[in-house]
Structure formats: structure tokens, C-alpha cells
C-alpha positions in Angstrom: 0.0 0.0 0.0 1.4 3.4 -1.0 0.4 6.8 1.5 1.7 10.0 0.8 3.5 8.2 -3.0 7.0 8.1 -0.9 5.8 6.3 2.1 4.7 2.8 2.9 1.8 1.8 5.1 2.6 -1.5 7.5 -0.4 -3.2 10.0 0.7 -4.5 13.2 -1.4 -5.8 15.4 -4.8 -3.6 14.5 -1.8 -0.6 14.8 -1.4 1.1 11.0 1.6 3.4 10.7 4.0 4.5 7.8 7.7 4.6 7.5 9.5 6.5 4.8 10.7 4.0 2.0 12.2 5.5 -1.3 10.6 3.1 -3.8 12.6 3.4 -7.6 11.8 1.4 -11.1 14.4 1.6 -13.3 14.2 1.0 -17.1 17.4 -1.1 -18.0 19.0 -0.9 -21.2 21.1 -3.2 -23.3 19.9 -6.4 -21.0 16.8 -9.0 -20.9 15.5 -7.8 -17.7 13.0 -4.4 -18.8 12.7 -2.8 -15.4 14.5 -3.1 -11.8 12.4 -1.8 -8.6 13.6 -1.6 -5.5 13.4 0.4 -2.0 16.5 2.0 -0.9 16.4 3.8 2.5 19.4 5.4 4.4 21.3 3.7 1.9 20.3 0.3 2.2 18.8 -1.6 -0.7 15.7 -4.1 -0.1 13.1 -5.4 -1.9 14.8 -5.6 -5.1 13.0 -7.1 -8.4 13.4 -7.6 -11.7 11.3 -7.6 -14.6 11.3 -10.0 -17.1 14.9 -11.7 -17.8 16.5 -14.9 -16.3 14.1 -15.5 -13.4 15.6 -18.1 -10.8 18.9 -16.2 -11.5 17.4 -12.6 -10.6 15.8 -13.7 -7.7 18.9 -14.9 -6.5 20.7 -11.7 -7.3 17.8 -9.6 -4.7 18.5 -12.0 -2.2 21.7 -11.6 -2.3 21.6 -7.6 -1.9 18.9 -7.2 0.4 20.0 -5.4 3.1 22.9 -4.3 1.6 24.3 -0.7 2.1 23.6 0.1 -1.9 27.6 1.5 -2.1 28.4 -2.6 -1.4 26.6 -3.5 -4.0 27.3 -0.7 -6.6 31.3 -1.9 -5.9 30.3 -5.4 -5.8 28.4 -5.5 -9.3 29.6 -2.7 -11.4 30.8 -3.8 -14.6 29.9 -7.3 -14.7 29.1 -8.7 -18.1 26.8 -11.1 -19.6 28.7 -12.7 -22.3 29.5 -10.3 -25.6 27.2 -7.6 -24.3 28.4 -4.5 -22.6 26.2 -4.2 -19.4 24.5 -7.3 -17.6 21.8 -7.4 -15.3 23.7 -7.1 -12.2 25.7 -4.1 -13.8 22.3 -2.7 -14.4 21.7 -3.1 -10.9 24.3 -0.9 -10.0 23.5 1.9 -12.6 20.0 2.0 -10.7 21.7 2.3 -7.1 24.0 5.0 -8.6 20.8 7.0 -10.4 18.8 6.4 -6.8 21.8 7.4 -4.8 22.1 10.8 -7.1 18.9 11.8 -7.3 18.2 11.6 -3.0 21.4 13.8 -3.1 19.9 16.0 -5.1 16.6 16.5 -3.3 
């Protein structure tokens, strides 16, 4: 459930309250996976999914991050290729993190 378009709502025990959660899609380029969304907050990534593209293999890449401050995983991931191609999914990944980290800089 989205309140206020930045915020999440969770229910607890009959309790509802929000915590702020930046939520990003990403539109890949150059790779089988269309779209990346995640949640990054105080600079830790969760949540992360892929769209389309090698499914067990993806899921396995969110699990991997999640929880992970997003500078880990930008270092960890940047510039991995998927065979002849110049990017890759997890290199993608790290483009999103970098474009995320940016734009709450800029706010």
C-alpha cells in the first residue's frame, strides 16, 4: 500500500503506521530484464525485483543484496558482463543504485 507516494503503510497488530521508503523502477538498457524496482532507505537496498529476464537467476541476485548498504553493492556488481554484451543485469543493478543514490542527493 502506497500513503503520501514516498511512504509505505505496514499493519501491526490492529496498529497502522508509515515509515519512509524510497521506492525506484528503473528501465534497463542493453539487457533481458526491462525494469528493476527496489526500495532503498538510508542507503540500504531491499526489496529488489526484476522484470522479465532470467528469473531463478534474478531472484537470487535480490536476495543476495537485500540489506545491503547500496555503495556494497554498486562496488560489488559494477561492470559485470553477460557474455558479448556491454552491461549485464547485475551491472544494471548498479546503474540503478548509482541514479537512486544521485537523485536523493539531489533533493
Amino acid at each position: 500500500m502506497l500513503c503520501c507516494g514516498k511512504e509505505r503503510a505496514f499493519f501491526s497488530n490492529s496498529i497502522d503506521f508509515c515509515i519512509l521508503v524510497d521506492m525506484y523502477e528503473y528501465e534497463t538498457k542493453g539487457v533481458c530484464a526491462s525494469r528493476i524496482f527496489f526500495d532503498l532507505n538510508d542507503g540500504i537496498v531491499r526489496n529488489v525485483r526484476f522484470e522479465n529476464g532470467c528469473n531463478g537467476n534474478l531472484k537470487g541476485i535480490g536476495a543476495l543484496v537485500e540489506g545491503l548498504p547500496a555503495q556494497d553493492v554498486i562496488q560489488k556488481l559494477r561492470g559485470t558482463l553477460c557474455g558479448r554484451k556491454p552491461t549485464s543485469c547485475p551491472d544494471q543493478l548498479a546503474q540503478a543504485l548509482e541514479t537512486a543514490i544521485a537523485k536523493q542527493s539531489a533533493a
